[in-house]
N, C-alpha and C positions, 0 to 999 in steps of 0.2 A: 136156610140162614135168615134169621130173623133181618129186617128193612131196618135203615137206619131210619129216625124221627128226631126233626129237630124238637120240637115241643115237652119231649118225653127224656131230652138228656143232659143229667145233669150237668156237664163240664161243659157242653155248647153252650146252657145258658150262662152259666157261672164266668164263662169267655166272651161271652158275646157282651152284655150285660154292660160292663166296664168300658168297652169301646164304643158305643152308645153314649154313654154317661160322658168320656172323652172329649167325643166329638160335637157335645151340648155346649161347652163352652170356649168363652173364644180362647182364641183368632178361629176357630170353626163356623160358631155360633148357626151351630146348625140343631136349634134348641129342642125345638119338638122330637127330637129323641128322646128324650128325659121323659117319655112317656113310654113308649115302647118298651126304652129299659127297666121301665120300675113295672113291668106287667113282667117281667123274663124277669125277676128278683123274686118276686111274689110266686111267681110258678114254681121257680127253686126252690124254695120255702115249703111251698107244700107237695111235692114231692121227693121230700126228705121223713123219714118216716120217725127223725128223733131229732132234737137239737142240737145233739153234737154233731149230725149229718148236714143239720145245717151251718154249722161253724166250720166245717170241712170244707162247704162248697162257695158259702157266702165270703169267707173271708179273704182267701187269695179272689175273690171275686171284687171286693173293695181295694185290698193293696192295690189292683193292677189301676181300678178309676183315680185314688190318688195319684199312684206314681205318673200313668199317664198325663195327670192335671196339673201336678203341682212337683214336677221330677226337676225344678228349677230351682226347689229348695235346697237340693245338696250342691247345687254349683258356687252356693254360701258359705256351706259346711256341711261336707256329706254324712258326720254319723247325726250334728244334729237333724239335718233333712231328712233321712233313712230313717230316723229314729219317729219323727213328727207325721210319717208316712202310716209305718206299722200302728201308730199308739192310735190314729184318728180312725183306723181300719177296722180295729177291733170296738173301737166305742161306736160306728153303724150298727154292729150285731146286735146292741140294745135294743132300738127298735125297730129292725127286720124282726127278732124272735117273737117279739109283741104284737109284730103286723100279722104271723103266724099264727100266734094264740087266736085274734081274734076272726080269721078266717077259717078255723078250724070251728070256732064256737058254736055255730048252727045262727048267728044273731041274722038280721033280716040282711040281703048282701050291699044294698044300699045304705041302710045305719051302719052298717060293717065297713064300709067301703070309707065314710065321712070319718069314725074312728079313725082309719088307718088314717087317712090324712093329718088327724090331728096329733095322731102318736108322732109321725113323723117331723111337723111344725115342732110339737113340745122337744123335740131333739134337736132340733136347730137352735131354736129360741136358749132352753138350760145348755146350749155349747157355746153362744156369745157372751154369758155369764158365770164364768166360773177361771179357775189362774192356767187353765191348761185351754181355755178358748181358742176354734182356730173355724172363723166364719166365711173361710175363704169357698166352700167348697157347697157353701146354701143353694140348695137348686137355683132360687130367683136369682144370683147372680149369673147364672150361664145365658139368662134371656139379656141382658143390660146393653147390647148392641140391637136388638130389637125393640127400640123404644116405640115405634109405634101399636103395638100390641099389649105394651105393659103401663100405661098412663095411668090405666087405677091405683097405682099404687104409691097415689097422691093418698087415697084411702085408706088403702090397706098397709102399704109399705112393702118391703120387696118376701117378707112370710106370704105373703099372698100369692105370689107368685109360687111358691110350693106345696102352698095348700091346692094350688090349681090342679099342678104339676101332678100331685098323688093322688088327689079325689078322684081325678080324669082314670089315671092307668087304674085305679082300684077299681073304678064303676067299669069298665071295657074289661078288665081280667073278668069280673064278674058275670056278665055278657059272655065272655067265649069260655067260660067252664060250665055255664049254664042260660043257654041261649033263652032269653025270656023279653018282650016287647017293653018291660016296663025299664029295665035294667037299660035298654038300647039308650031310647028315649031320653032316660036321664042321664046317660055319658055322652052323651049326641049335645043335649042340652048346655051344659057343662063346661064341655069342651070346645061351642063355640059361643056362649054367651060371652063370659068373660072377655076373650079380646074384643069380639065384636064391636061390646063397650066401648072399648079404648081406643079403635078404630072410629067410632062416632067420633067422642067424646076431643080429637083434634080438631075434628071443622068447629067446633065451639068454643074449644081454648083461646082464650086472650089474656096473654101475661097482664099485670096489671104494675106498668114500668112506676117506678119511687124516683129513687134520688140517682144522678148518674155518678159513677166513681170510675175515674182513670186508674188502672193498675198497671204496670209494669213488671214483667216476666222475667226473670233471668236465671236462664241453664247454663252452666259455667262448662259442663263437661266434665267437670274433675274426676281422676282415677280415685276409686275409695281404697284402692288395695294397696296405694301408694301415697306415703304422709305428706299432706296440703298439697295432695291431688296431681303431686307430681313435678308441683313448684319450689323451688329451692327455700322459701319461708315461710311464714304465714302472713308475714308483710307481702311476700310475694301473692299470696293471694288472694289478701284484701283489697291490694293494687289491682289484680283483676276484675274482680266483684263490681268494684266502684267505677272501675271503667266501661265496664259491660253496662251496667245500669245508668251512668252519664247519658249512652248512647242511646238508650232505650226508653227512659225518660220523656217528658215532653214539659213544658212551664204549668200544663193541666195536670201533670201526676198528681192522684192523691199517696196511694201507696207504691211502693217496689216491694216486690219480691222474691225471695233468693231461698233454696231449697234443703232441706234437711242437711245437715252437718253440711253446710254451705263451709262456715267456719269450720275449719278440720281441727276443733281443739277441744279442749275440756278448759271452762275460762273462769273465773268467779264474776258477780255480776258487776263491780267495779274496776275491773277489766280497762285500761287504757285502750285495748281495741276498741272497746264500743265507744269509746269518746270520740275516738278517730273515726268510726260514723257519722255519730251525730254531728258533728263538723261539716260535712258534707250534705249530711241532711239539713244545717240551717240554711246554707249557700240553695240547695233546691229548696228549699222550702216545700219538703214533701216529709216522709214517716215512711219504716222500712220494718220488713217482718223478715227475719232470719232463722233456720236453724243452728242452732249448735249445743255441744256439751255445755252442762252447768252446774261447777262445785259450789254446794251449797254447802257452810259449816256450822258445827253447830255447838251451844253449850252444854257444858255436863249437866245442868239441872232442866234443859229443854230438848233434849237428843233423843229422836226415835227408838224404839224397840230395834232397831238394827240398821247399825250404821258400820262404816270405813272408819279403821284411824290409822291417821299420819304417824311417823316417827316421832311426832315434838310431843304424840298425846292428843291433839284434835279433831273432835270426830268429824265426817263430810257423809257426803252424797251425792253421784256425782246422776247429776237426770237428761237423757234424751229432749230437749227442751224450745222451746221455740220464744223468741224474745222481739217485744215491739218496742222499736226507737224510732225518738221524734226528738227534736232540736227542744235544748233546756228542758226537758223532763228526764224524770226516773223510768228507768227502764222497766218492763213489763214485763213478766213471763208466764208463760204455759210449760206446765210440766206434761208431757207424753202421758196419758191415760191407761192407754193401751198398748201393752209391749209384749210383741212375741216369745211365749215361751220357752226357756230354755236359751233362747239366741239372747234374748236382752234381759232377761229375768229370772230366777228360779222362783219355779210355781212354787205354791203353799208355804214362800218362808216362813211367815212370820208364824204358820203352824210348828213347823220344823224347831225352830227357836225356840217357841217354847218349850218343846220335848225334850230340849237335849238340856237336859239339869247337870250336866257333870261339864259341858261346854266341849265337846271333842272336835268340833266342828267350827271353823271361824264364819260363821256363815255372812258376816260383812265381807269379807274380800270373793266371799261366793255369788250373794246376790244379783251383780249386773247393776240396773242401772234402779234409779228411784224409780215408786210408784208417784205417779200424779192422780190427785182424789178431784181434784177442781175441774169444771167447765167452763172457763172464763174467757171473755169476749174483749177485743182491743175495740176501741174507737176510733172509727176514719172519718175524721171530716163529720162527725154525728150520724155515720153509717155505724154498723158493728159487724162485726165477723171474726172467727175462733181463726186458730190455727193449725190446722188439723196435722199431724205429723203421722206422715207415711199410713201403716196399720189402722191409726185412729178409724180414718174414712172406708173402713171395710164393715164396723161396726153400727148400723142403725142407729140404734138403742143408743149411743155414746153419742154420736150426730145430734139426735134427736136433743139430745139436754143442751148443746150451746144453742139451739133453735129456740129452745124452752128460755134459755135466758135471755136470748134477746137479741142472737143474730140476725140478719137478713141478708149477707150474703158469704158464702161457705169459700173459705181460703185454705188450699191442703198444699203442706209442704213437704217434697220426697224423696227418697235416694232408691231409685230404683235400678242402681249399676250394680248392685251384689251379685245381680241375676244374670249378667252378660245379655247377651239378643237372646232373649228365650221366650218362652209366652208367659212370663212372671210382669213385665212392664207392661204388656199388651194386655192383662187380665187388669190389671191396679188403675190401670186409665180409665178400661171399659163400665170398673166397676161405678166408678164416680158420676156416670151419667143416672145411677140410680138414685144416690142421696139428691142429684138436680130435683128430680123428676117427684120425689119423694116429697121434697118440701119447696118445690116451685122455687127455686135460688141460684141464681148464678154462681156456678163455680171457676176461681182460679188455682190455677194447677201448675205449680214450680216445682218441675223436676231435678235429680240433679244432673243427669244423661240423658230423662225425656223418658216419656213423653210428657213435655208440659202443654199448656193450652186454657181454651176458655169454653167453656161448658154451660149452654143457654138453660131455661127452667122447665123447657121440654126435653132435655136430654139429650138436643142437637151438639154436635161438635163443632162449633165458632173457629176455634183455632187447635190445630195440634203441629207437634212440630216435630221431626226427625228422631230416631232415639242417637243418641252418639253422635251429637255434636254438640258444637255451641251455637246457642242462639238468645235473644232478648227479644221482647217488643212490648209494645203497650196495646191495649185496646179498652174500651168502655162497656161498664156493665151495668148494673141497674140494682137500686136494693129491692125487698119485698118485707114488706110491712104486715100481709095478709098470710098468716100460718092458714094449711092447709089440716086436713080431718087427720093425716096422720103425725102432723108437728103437735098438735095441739093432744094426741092422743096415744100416741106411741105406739108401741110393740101390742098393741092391745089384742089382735089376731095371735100373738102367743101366748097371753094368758087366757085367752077364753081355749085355748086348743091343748093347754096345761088340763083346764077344769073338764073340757069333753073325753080326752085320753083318759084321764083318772075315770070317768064316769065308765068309759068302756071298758077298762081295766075290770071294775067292779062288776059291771055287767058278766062278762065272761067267767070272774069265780063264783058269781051267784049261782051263774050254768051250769057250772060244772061240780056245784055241789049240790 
């Protein structure tokens, strides 16, 4: 009877693999798996003697890392979550089969190995940019409770952390399929330079504190599954809002804050609610950032390629939206950027729209919610900061452009009660200490069941607070004036990892003809 070998079988790796990957991110945050597992992916790979062999093995090999990761998607809505699971499962097999071509290739195992890394980054990077994005699941976010090992990525940004992440398991697969000193050396190297760095690079850190801004937090608690949270009106729970924030408040507030669909309504912006704010807001003598729905309407000769209409004829849009009010001014908004697939958008409309020349399809009552095209920054007190709603702040690259305009400190507002107690809030929180760290800024974090908090520009957690309950407070944060290598530079590790993929690409059909 031939001996069982874990190393040599396909379904142990293809099993094991996922639960590795699992266990990388939080509430585990037992990261440095994400090494291990992507050496038992790559071995799968090549021993697979065809690509359909590996679509066999690899891919119940990714559904199970999703569902295990992100199985708190369908507690929202399970065929969308189910659906969001299988479609991201199958788009990894991209470049797993690429990571194969080019280990198959004969190229040298260390330019081989750097490839793979970059195939893998260029997959991350083209998955935050496109209508079917879903950034949740980027290696670098499974380290973001590990901020002291990841501080480079003031530099780099959190692709760096995956470039780490695959260059490390490519050079060590490489190493244990063919044991060679040079191969060691460089995944030895590698593998601990990088935090090393990051490890120094704290005894040297010194935020360099700006301007001070009191902000005010308020978690209301509200049920989302129950209309205005549970309260008998929306008077009813404006009268909360405003009393939770009273409380929470101090004669120093510059801003309050109050959480994604705080307001449980869809409102147009002249809206008697928000007068009934601003009211309030002259008496403090402070300015308030909310979320809520926002119908916007529009005329027939300025009306988007695809809109809603009323029964009178009017067309709207109604946007996931976040809105700054301050005593005798107009109100401000932020249209949502970034809206999850499917749940709040249907990808590719305005593809869709155009195809359909006969109109079979109403695709305005289909759409979901507006897209927002703008980065735009409110003013506190001659501080600036965006308002990130929920999803936005999972996205870099989207981060990165209110920085580009002119924030200096990062304001994200959320409803993370879709998810019940699951590791959906606990991942959305942890993720945020990355954009701190990212661009040196203090973050406020208005949940609408928690976790809210205050997030210092090393990635320290200041304040966090219970999920499922209510709670408010105030605390002081600081602006930052001084963009860091990756505000001022972006995603730039995904496009050079765009241009080295392509190059390996080419490399390997040159080989092979």
């Amino acid at each position: 009877m031939k001996s069982f070998r874990f190393w040599d079988h396909n379904w142990t790796l293809a099993l094991t693999a996922p639960v590795l990957l699992a266990l990388s991110f939080p509430p585990f945050n037992a990261s440095v798996l994400q090494i291990p597992a992507f050496i038992l992916l790559i071995r799968l790979t090549l021993l697979c003697d065809t690509k359909r062999q590996v679509i066999l093995y690899a891919y119940p090999s990714f559904v199970l890392w999703n569902l295990f990761s992100t199985y708190w998607l369908m507690m929202a809505t399970f065929a969308g979550g189910a659906a969001a699971i299988l479609a991201n499962a199958a788009i990894m097999l991209v470049p797993l089969l690429i990571i194969r071509s080019l280990f198959l290739s004969g190229l040298n195992r260390i330019a081989a190995s750097f490839f793979v890394a970059s195939v893998w980054v260029s997959y991350e990077f083209l998955h935050h940019n496109w209508d079917l994005a879903w950034p949740w699941l980027t290696l670098g976010n499974g380290w973001s409770n590990l901020t002291g090992v990841i501080q480079y990525i003031s530099v780099t940004g959190v692709l760096g952390i995956s470039f780490w992440v695959v260059f490390s398991a490519a050079l060590f697969y490489s190493y244990i399929s063919k044991p060679e000193k040079p191969l060691l050396v460089t995944a030895i190297t590698v593998f601990f330079t990088v935090p090393l760095l990051s490890v120094l690079s704290m005894n040297i850190f010194s935020q360099n504190e700006g301007d001070p801004v009191e902000v005010a937090i308020v978690q209301p608690n509200s049920d989302s599954y129950i209309r205005f949270g549970g309260l008998p009106s929306l008077d009813a729970l404006l009268d909360k809002l405003l009393i939770m924030s009273d409380e929470a408040r101090t004669e120093n507030t510059d801003i309050i804050i109050w959480p994604e669909n705080a307001i449980d309504s869809s409102l147009p912006v002249n809206s008697p609610y928000f007068q009934r704010m601003r009211d309030s807001l002259e008496v403090w003598d402070t300015k308030l950032i909310t979320g809520a729905g926002l119908v916007e309407f529009f005329q027939e000769e300025n009306r988007p390629q695809v809109t809603r209409t009323m029964q009178d004829g009017r067309h709207y849009k109604v946007y996931n939206a976040a809105l700054f009010l301050q005593p005798a001014e107009q109100t401000e908004v932020y249209r949502k950027g970034q809206l999850v697939p499917i749940v709040e958008r249907f990808p590719f409309l305005n593809f869709f729209h155009s195809i359909d020349h006969f109109g079979w399809v109403d695709w305005g009552n289909l759409m979901g919610y507006g897209l927002g095209t703008t980065a735009n920054n409110f003013d506190v007190n001659g501080a600036r900061t965006p308002a990130l709603i929920c999803y936005d702040s999972v996205f870099p690259g989207w981060v990165n452009r209110f920085v580009d305009n002119g924030a200096n400190f990062l304001t994200i507002v959320t409803n993370d009660g879709w998810w019940g107690d699951s590791h959906g809030h606990t991942q959305h929180f942890a993720f945020a200490r990355l954009r701190a760290i990212e661009h040196r800024m203090w973050i406020a974090r208005s949940a609408n069941n928690g976790i809210s908090g205050i997030i210092s520009p090393d990635g320290k957690v200041q304040v966090e607070t219970e999920y499922w309950t209510e709670d408010a407070f105030s605390f002081t944060i600081y602006t930052n004036n001084q963009p860091t290598f990756y505000s001022r530079f972006g995603n730039l590790i995904g496009y050079l990892s765009l241009i080295s993929a392509f190059l390996g690409v080419v490399l390997i059909t040159y080989r092979k003809k």
